[in-house]
Biopython code that builds the backbone (N, CA, C, O; Angstrom):
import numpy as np
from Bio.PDB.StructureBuilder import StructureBuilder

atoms = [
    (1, "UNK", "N", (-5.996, 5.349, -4.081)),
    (1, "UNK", "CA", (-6.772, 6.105, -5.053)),
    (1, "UNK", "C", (-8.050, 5.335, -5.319)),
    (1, "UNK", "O", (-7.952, 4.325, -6.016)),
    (2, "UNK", "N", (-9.376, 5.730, -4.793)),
    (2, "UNK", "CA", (-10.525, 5.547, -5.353)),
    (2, "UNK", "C", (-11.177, 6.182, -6.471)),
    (2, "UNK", "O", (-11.174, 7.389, -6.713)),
    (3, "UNK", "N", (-11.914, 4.977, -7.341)),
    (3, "UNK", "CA", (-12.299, 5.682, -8.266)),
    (3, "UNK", "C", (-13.689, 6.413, -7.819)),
    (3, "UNK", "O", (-14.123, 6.334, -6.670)),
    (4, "UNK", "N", (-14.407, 7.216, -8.986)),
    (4, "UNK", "CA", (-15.612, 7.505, -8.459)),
    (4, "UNK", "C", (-17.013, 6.713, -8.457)),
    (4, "UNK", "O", (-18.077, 7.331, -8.423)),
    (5, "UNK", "N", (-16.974, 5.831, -8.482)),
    (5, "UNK", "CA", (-17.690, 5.189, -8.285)),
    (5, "UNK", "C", (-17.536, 3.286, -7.006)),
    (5, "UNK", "O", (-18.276, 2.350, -6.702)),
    (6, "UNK", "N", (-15.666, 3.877, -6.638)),
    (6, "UNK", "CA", (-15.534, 3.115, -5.124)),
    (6, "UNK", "C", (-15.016, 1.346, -5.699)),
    (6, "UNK", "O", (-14.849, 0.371, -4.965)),
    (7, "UNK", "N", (-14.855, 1.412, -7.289)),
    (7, "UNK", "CA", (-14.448, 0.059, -7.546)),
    (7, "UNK", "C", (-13.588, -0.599, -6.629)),
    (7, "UNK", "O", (-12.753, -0.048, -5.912)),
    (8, "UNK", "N", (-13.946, -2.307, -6.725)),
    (8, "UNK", "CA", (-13.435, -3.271, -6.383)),
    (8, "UNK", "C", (-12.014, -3.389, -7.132)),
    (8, "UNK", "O", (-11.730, -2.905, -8.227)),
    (9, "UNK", "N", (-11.082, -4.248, -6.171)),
    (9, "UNK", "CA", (-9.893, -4.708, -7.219)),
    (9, "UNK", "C", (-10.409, -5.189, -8.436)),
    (9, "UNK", "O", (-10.083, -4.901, -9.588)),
    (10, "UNK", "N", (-11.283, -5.980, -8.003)),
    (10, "UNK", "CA", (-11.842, -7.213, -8.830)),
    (10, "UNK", "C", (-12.806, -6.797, -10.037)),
    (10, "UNK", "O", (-13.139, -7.604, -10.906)),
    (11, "UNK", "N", (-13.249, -5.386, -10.011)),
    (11, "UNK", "CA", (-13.904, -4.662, -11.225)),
    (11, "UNK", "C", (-12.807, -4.279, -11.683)),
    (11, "UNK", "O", (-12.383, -4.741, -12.743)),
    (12, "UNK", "N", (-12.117, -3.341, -10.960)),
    (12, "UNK", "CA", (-10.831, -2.830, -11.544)),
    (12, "UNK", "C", (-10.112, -3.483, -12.602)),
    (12, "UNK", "O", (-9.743, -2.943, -13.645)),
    (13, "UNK", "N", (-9.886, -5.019, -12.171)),
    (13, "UNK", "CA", (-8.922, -5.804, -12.929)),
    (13, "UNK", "C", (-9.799, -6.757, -14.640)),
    (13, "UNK", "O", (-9.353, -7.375, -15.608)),
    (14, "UNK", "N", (-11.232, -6.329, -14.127)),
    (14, "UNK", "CA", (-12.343, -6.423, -15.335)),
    (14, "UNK", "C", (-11.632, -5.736, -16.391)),
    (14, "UNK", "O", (-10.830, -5.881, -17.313)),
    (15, "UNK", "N", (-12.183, -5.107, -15.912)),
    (15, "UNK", "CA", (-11.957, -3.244, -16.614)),
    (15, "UNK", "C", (-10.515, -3.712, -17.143)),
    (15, "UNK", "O", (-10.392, -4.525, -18.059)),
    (16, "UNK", "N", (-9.552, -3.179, -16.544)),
    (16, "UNK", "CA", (-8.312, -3.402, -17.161)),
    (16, "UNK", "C", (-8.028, -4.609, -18.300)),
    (16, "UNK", "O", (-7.654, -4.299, -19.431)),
    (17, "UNK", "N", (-8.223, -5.922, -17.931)),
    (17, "UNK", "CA", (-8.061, -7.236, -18.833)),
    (17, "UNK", "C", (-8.740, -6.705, -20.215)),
    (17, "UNK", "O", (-8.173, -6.972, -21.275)),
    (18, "UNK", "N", (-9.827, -6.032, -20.212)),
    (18, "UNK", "CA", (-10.817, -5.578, -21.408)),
    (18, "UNK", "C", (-10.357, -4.625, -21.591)),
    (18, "UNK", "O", (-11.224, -4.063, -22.260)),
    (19, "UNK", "N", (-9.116, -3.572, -21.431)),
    (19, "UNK", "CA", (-8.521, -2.547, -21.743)),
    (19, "UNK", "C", (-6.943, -3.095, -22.652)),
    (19, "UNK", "O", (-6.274, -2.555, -23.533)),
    (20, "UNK", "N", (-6.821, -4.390, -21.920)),
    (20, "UNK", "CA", (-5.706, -4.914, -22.502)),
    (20, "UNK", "C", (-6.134, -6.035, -23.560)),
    (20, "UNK", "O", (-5.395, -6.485, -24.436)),
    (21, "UNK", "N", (-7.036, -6.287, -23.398)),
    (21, "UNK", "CA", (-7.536, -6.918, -24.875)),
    (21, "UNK", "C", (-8.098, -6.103, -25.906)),
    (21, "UNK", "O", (-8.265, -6.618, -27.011)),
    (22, "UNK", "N", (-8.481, -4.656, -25.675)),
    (22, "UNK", "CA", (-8.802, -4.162, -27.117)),
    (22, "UNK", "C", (-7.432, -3.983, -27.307)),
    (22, "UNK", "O", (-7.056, -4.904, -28.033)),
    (23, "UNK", "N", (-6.497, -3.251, -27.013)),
    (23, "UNK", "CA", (-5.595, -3.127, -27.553)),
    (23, "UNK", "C", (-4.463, -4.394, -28.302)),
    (23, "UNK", "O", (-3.665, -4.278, -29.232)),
    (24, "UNK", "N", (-4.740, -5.323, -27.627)),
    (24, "UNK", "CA", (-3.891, -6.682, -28.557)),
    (24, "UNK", "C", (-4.947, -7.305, -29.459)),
    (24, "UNK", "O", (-4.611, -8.095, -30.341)),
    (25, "UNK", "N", (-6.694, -6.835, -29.180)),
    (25, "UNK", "CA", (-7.516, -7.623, -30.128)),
    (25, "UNK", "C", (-7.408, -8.862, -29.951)),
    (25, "UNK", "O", (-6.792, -9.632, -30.689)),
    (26, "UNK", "N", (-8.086, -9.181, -28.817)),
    (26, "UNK", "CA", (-7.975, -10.417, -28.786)),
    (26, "UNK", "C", (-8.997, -10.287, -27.528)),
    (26, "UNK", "O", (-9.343, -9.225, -27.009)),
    (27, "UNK", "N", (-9.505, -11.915, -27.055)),
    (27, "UNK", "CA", (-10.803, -11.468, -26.127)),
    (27, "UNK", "C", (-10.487, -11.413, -24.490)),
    (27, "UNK", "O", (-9.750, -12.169, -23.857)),
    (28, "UNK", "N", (-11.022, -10.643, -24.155)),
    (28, "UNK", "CA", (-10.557, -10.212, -22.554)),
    (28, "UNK", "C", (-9.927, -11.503, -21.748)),
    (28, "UNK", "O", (-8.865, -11.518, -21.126)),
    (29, "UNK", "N", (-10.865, -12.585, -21.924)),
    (29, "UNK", "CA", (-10.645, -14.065, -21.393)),
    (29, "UNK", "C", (-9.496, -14.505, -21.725)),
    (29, "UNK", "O", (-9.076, -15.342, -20.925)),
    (30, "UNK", "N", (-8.858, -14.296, -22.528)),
    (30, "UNK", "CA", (-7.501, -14.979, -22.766)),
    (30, "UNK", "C", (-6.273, -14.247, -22.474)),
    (30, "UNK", "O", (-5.220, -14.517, -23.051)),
    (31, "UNK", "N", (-6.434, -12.814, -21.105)),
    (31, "UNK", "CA", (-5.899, -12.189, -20.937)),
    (31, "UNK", "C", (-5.326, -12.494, -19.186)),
    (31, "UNK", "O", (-5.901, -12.335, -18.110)),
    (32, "UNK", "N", (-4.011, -12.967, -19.528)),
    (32, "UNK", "CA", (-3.530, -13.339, -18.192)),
    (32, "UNK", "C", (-3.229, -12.152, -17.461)),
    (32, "UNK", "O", (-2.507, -11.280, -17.945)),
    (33, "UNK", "N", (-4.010, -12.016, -15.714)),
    (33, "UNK", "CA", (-4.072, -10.972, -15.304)),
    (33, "UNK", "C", (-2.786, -10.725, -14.588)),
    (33, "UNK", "O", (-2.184, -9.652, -14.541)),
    (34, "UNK", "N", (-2.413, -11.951, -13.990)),
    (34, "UNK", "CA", (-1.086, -11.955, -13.573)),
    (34, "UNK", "C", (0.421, -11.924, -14.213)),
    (34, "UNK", "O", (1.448, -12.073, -13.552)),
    (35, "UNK", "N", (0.372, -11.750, -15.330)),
    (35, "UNK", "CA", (1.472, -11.579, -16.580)),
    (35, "UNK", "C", (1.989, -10.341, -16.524)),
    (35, "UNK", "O", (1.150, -9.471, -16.292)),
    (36, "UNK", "N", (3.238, -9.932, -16.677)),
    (36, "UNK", "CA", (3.371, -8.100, -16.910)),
    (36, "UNK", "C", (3.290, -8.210, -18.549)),
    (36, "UNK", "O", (3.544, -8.981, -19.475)),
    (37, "UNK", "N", (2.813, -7.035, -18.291)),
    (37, "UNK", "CA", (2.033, -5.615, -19.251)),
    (37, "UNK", "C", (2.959, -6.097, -20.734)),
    (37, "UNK", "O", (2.582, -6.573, -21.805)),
    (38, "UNK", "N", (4.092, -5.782, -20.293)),
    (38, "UNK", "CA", (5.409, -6.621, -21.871)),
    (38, "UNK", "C", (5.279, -8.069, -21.835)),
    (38, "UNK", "O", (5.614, -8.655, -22.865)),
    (39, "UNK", "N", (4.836, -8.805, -20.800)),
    (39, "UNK", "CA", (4.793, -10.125, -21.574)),
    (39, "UNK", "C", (3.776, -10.466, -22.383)),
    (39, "UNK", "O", (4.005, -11.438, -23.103)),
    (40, "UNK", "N", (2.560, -9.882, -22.497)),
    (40, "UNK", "CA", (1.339, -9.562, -22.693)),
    (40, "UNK", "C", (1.346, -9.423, -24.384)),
    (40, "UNK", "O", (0.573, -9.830, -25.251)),
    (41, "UNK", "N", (2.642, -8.624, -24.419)),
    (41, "UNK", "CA", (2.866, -8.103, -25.456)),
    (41, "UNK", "C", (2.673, -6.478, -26.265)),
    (41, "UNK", "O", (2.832, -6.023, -27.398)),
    (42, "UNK", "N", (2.100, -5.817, -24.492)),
    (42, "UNK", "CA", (1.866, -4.371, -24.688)),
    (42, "UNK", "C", (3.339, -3.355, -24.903)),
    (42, "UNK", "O", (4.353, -3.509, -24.223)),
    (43, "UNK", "N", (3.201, -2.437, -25.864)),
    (43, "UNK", "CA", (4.790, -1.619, -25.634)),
    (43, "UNK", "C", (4.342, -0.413, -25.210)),
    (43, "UNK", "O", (3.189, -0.249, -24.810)),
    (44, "UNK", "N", (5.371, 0.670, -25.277)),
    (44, "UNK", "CA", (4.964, 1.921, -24.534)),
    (44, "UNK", "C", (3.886, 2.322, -24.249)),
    (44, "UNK", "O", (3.258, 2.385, -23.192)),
    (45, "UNK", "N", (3.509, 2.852, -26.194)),
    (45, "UNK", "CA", (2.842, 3.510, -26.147)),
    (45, "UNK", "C", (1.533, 3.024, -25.578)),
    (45, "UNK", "O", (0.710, 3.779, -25.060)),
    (46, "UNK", "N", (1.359, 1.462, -25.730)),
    (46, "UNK", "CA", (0.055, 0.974, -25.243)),
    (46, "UNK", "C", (0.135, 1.509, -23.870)),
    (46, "UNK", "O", (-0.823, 1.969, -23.249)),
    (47, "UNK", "N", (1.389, 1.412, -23.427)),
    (47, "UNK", "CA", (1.122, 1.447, -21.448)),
    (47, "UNK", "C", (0.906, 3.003, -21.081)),
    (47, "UNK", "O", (0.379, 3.424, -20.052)),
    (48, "UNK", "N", (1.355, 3.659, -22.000)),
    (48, "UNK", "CA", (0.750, 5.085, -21.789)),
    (48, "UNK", "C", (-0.709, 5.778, -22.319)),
    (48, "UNK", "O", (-1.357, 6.756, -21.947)),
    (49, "UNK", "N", (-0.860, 4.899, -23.238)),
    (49, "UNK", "CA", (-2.485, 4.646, -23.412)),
    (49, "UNK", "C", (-3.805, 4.402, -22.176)),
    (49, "UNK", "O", (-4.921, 4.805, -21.848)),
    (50, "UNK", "N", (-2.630, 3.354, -21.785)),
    (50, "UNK", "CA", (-3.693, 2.774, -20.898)),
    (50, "UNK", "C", (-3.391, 3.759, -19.177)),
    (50, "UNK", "O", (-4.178, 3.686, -18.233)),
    (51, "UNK", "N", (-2.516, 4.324, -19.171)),
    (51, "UNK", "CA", (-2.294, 5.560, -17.920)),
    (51, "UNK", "C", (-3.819, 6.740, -18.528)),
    (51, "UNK", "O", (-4.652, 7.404, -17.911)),
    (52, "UNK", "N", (-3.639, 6.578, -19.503)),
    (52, "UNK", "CA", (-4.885, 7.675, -20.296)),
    (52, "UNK", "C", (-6.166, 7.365, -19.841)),
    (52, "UNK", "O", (-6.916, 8.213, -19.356)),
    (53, "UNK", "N", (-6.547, 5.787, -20.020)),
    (53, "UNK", "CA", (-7.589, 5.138, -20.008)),
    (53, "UNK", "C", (-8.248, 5.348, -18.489)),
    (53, "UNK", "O", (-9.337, 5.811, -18.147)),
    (54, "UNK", "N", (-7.042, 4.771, -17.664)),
    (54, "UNK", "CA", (-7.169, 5.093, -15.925)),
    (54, "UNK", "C", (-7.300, 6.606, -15.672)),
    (54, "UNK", "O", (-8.082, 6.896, -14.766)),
    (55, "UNK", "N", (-6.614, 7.745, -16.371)),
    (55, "UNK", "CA", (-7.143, 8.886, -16.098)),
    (55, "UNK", "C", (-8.149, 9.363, -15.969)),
    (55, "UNK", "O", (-8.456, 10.130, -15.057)),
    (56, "UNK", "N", (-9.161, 8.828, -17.266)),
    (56, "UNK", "CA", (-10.313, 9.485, -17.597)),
    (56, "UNK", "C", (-11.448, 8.417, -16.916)),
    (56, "UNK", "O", (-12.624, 8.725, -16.724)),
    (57, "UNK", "N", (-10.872, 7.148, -16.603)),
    (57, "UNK", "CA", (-11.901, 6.414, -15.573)),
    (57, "UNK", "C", (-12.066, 6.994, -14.203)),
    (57, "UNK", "O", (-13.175, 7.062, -13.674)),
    (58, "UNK", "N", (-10.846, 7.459, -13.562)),
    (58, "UNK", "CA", (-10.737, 7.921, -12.341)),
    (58, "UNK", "C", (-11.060, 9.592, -12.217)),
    (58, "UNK", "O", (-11.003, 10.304, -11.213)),
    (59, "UNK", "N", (-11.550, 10.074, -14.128)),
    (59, "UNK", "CA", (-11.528, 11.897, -13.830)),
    (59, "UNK", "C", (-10.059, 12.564, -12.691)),
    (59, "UNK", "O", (-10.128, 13.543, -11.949)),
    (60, "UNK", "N", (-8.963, 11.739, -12.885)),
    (60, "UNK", "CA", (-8.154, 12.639, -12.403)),
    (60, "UNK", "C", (-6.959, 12.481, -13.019)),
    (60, "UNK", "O", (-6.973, 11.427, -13.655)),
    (61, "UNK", "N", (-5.913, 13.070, -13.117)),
    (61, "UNK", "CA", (-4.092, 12.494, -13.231)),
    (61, "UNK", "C", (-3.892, 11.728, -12.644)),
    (61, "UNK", "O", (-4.263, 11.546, -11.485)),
    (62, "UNK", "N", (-2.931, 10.758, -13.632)),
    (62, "UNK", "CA", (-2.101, 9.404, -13.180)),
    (62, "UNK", "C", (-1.307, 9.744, -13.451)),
    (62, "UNK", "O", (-1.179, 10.740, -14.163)),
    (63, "UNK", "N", (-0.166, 8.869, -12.870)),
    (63, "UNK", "CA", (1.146, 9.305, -13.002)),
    (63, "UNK", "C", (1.290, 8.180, -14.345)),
    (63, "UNK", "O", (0.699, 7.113, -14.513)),
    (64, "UNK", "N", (2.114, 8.736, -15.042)),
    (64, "UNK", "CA", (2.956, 8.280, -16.621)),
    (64, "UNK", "C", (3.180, 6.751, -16.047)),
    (64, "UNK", "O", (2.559, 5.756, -16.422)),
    (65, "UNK", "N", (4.091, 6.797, -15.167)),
    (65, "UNK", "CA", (4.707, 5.444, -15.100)),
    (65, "UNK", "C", (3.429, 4.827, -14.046)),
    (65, "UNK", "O", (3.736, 5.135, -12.894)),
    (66, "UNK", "N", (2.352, 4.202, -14.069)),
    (66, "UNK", "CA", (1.645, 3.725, -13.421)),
    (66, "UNK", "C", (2.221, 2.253, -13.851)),
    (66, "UNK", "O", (2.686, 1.438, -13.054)),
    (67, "UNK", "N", (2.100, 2.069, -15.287)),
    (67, "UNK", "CA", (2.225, 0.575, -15.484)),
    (67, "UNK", "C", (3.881, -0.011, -15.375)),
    (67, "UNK", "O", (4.289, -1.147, -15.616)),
    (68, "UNK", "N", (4.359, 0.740, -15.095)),
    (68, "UNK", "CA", (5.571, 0.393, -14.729)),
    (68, "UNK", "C", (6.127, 0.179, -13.350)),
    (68, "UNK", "O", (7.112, -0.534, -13.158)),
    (69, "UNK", "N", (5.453, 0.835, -12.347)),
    (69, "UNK", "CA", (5.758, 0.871, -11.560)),
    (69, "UNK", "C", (4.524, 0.108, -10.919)),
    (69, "UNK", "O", (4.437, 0.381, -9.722)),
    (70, "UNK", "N", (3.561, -0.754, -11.353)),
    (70, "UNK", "CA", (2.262, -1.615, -11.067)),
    (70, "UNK", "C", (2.139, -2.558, -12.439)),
    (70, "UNK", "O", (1.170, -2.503, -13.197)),
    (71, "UNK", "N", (3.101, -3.288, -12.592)),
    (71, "UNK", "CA", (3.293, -3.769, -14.196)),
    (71, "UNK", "C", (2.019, -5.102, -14.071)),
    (71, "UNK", "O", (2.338, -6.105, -14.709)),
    (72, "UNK", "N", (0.964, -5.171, -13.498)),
    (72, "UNK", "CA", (0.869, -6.178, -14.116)),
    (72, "UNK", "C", (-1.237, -5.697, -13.557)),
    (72, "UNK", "O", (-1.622, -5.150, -12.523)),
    (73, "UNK", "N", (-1.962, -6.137, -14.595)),
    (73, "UNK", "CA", (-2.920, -6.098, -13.851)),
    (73, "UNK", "C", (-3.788, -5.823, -12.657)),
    (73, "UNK", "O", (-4.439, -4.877, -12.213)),
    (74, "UNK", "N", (-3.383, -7.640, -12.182)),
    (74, "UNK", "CA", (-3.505, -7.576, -10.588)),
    (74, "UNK", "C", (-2.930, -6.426, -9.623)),
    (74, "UNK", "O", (-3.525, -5.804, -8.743)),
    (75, "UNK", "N", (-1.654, -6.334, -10.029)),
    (75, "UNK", "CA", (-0.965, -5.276, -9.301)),
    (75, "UNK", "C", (-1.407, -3.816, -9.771)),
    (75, "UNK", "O", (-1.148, -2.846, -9.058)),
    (76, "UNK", "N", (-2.143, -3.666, -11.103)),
    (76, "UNK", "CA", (-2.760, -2.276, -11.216)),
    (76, "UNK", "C", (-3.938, -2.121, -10.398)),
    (76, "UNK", "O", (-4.229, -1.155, -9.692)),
    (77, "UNK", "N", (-4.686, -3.369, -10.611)),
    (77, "UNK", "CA", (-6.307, -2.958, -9.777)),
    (77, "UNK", "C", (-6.031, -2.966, -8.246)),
    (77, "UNK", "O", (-6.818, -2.249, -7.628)),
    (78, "UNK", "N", (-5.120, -3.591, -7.500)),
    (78, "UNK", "CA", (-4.888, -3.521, -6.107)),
    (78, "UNK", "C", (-4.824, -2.281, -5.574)),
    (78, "UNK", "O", (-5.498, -1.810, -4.658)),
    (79, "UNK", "N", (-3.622, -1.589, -6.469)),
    (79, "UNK", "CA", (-3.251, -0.249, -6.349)),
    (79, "UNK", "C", (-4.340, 0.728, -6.733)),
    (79, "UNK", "O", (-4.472, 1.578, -5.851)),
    (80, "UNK", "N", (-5.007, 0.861, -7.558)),
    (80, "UNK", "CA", (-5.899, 1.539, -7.692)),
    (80, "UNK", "C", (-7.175, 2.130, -6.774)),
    (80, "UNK", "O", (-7.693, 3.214, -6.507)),
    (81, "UNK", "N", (-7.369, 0.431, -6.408)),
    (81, "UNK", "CA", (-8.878, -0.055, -5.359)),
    (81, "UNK", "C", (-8.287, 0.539, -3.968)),
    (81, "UNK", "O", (-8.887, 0.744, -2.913)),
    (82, "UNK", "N", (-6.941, 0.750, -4.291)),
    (82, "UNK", "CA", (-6.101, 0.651, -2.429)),
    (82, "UNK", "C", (-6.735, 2.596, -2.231)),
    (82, "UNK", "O", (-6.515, 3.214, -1.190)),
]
sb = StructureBuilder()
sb.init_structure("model")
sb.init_model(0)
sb.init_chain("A")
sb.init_seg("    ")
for serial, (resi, resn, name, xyz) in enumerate(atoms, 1):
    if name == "N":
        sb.init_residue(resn, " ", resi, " ")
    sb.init_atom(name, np.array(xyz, "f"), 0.0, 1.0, " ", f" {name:<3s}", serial, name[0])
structure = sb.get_structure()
């Protein structure tokens, strides 16, 4: 899945770390990319938040369980960029 504008993993996983720091409030930098999503300290609803977030970045449907089934950052932007 490309986005529309052809992101890198490596924007991708920008993007995301700063998606997972507004939501814990706290600053993107102190956001381990390689950690899953619950160690992080995100719960559902955040991870279905953030399926929202990737929707409307990508203008298309994601599937619900993205972060579950790509629990961790790195493993979201790979998949994404792939």
């Amino acid at each position: 899945m490309t986005g529309p504008t052809n992101d890198t993993s490596t924007e991708l996983a920008t993007w995301l770390a700063e998606r997972v720091a507004f939501y814990l409030k706290i600053p993107a930098e102190g956001v381990d990319r390689n950690a899953s999503f619950t160690a992080l300290g995100l719960g559902s609803v955040h991870l279905i938040c953030l399926a929202a977030d990737v929707e409307r970045r990508f203008e298309r449907p994601v599937d619900s369980m993205l972060a579950w089934d790509h629990p961790t950052i790195t493993a979201m932007a790979t998949h994404l960029a792939g």
